[in-house]
MIMAR-513067 format. One record per residue (C-alpha): residue in one letter; x, y, z. Coordinates in steps of 0.5 Angstrom, whole numbers, padded with zeros to 4 digits, always signed. Layout:
AXYZ ...
***
This chain:
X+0000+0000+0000 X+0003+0006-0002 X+0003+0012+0002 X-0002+0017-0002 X-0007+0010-0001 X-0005+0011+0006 X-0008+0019+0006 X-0014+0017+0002 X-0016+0013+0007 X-0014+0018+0013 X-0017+0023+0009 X-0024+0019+0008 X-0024+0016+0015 X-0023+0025+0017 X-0028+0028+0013 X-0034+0022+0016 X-0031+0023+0023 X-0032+0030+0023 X-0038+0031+0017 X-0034+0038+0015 X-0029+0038+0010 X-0027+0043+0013 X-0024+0041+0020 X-0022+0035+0016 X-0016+0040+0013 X-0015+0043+0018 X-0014+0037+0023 X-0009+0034+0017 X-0006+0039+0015 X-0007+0040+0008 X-0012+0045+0004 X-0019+0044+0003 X-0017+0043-0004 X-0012+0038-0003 X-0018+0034+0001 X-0022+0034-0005 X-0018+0032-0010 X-0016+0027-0006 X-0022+0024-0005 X-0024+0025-0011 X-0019+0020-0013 X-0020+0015-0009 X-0027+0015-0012 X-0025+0015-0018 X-0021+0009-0016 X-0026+0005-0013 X-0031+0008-0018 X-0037+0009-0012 X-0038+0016-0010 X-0037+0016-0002 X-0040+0023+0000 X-0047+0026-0001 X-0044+0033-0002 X-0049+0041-0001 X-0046+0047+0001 X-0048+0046+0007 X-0047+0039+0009 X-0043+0032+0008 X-0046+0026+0009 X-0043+0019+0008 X-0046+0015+0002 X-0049+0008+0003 X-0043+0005+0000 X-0038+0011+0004 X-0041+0008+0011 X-0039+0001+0008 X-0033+0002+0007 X-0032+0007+0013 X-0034+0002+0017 X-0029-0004+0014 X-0023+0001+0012 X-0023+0004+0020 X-0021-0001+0025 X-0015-0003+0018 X-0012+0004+0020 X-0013+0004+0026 X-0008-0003+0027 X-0003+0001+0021 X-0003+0007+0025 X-0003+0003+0031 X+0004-0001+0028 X+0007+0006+0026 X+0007+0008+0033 X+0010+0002+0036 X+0016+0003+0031 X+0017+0011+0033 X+0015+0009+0041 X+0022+0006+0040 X+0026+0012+0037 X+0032+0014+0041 X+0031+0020+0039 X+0024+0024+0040 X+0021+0027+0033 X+0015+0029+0030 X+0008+0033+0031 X+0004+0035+0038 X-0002+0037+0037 X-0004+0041+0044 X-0011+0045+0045 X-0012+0050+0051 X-0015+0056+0053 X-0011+0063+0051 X-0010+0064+0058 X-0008+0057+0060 X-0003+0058+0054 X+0000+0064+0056 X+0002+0060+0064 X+0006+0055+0061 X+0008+0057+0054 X+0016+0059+0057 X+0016+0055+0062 X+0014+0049+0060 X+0013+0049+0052 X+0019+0053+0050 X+0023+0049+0055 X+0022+0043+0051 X+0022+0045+0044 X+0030+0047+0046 X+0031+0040+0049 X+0028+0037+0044 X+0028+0041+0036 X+0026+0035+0033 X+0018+0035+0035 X+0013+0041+0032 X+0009+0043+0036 X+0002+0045+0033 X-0002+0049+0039 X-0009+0052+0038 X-0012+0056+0043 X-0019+0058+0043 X-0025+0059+0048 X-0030+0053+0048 X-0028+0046+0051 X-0027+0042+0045 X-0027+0033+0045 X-0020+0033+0043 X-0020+0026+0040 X-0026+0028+0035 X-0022+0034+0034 X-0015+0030+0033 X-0011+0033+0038 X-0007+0029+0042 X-0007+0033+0048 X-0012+0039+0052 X-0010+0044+0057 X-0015+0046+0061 X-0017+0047+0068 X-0016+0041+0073 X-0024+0042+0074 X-0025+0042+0067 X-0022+0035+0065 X-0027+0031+0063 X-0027+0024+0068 X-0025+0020+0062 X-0018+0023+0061 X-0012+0022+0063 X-0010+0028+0067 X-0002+0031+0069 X-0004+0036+0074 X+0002+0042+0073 X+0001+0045+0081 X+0001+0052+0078 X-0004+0057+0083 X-0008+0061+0079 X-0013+0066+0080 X-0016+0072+0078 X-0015+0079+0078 X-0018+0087+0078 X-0014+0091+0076 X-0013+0098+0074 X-0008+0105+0073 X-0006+0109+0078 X-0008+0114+0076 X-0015+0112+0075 X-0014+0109+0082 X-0013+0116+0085 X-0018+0120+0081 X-0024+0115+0082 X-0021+0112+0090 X-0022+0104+0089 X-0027+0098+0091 X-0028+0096+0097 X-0033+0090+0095 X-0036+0088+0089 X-0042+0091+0090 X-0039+0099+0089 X-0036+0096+0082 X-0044+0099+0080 X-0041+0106+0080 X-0034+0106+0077 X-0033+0104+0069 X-0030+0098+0068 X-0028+0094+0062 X-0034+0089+0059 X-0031+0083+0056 X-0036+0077+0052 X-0034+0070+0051 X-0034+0066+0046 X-0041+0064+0046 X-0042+0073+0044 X-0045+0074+0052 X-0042+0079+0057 X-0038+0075+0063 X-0040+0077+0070 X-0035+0078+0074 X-0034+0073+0079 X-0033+0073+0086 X-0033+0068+0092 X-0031+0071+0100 X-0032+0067+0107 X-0037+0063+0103 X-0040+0068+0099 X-0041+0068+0092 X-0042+0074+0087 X-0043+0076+0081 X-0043+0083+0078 X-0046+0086+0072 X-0041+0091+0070 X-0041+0097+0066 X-0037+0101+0062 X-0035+0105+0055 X-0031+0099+0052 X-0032+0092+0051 X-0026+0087+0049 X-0026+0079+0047 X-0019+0078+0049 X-0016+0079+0056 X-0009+0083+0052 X-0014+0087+0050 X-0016+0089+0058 X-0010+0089+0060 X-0008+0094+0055 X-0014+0098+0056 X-0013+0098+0064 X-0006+0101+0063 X-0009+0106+0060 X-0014+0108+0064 X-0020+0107+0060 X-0023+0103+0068 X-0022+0097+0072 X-0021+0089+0069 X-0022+0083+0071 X-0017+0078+0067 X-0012+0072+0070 X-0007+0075+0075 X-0001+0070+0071 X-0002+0076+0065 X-0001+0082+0069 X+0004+0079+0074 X+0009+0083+0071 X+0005+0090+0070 X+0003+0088+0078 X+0011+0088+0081 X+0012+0094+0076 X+0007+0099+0079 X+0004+0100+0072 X-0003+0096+0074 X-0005+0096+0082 X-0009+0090+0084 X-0016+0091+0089 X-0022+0087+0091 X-0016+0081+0091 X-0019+0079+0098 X-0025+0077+0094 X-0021+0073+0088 X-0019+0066+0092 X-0016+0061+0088 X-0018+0058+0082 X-0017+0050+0080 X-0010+0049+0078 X-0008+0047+0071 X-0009+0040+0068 X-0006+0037+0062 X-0010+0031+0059 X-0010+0025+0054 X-0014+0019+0053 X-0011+0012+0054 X-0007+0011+0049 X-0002+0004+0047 X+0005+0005+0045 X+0005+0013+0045 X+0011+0015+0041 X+0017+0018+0044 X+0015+0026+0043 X+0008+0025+0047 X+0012+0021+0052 X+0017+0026+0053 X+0012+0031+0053 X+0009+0028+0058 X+0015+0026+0062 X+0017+0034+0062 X+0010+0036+0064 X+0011+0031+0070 X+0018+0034+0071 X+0015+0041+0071 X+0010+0039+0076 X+0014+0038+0081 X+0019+0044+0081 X+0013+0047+0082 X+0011+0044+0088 X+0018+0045+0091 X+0018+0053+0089 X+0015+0059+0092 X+0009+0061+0088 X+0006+0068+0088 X+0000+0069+0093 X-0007+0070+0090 
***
């Protein structure tokens, strides 16, 4: 079997896994145009068309579900026997494919991405960042970084041991033109930066104190999508921001942004990798998941900022 076959396959096994030709590319690797040909190709060697395609959808033909049904578990044990070989390799390579939060992102980027992309220059590492929770199997990535308490109950999860909270923060300058909140009841009367989710709602800002849980609807002359966005716009004095205390830590110890209501931010659960159960992982995801451990527990060992 030659390896164009090979991507054939994956391409066909891809698209009726993920009903989108699409996030199939992407989740390959190659253009929407490559995939369509490929398939095409495949189609025209086997004389049988394999997809219903619309503008709108992807579905499997008849004959699409038969031979995706046959074809699946075959690939499975060829990428299966592929990986057994590579789990053997003495030196790590190849690609990782991680999903996380932005924030998350941030937090472990120099301390743990980077420091393992210089240990081990053979590996890629694809990391995609977005703000809604995605089934990483579906989506075909070896490993999602989220909140421990986010994890699904399924996975396998590396505790990172980084304490994490969040933050209000604000200029100086706005500090002492406006005074600063000493509840988050008195946020109604001061501007504030307004962030939306993904979803496109407004987040209310959370706040937990002596068993006491808040939420404030804030108002303000800005709304912003991107945590960068509200740092920015704090330090320029547009109000007062809620974002992760790990992206303004810098801005905290330097005097350009000061924290207030910290009393009513306790901490959030800590960052979590994770990954299905998986046979014979080759030699990058081990040593991934090996330098995540090794990560852990300098954490453990080190002082942390205070919440």
């Amino acid at each position: 079997m030659t390896r164009s076959v090979l991507v054939d396959l994956d391409a066909v096994l891809s698209i009726a896994r993920l009903g989108s030709f699409r996030a199939a590319a992407l989740e390959l690797g190659m253009s929407t145009t490559a995939l369509s040909n490929a398939v095409a190709k495949l189609e025209q060697r086997l004389g049988v068309r394999l997809f219903n395609r619309t503008t709108r959808s992807v579905s499997l033909t008849d004959a699409g579900k038969t031979f995706a049904e046959r074809v699946g578990p075959a690939m499975m044990d060829i990428h299966d026997a592929m990986l057994t070989v590579q789990s053997l390799q003495d030196t790590p390579s190849g690609t990782l494919r991680i999903n996380a939060f932005a924030t998350a992102a941030r937090e472990v980027m120099e301390p743990l991405i980077m420091s393992f992309m210089q240990r081990y220059p053979q590996v890629h590492i694809d990391l995609v960042t977005e703000g809604r929770i995605v089934d990483i199997v579906a989506a075909g990535f070896d490993l999602g970084l989220r909140p421990a308490d986010l994890v699904p109950a399924d996975m396998i999860a590396v505790p990172l041991g980084l304490k994490r909270s969040n933050a209000v923060v604000a200029s100086p300058d706005f500090l002492r033109t406006h005074g600063k909140p000493i509840v988050p009841a008195d946020l109604y009367r001061f501007r504030c930066i307004r962030a939306r989710l993904p979803n496109n709602a407004l987040f209310r800002w959370k706040f937990e104190k002596d068993g006491e849980a808040v939420q404030i609807d804030v108002q303000g002359s800005i709304t912003l999508d991107e945590s960068s966005l509200v740092r920015i716009a704090a330090q320029n004095g547009v109000g007062l921001g809620y974002v992760m205390e790990a992206d303004v830590r810098d801005d905290l110890a330097a005097g350009r942004l000061v924290r207030v209501l910290e009393d009513w931010t306790p901490s959030l659960a800590p960052l979590a990798l994770y990954y299905p159960g998986r046979k014979n992982p080759p030699a990058a995801f081990s040593a991934f998941i090996q330098a995540a451990r090794d990560f852990a527990k300098k954490q453990t060992k080190q002082p942390q900022h205070a919440d």
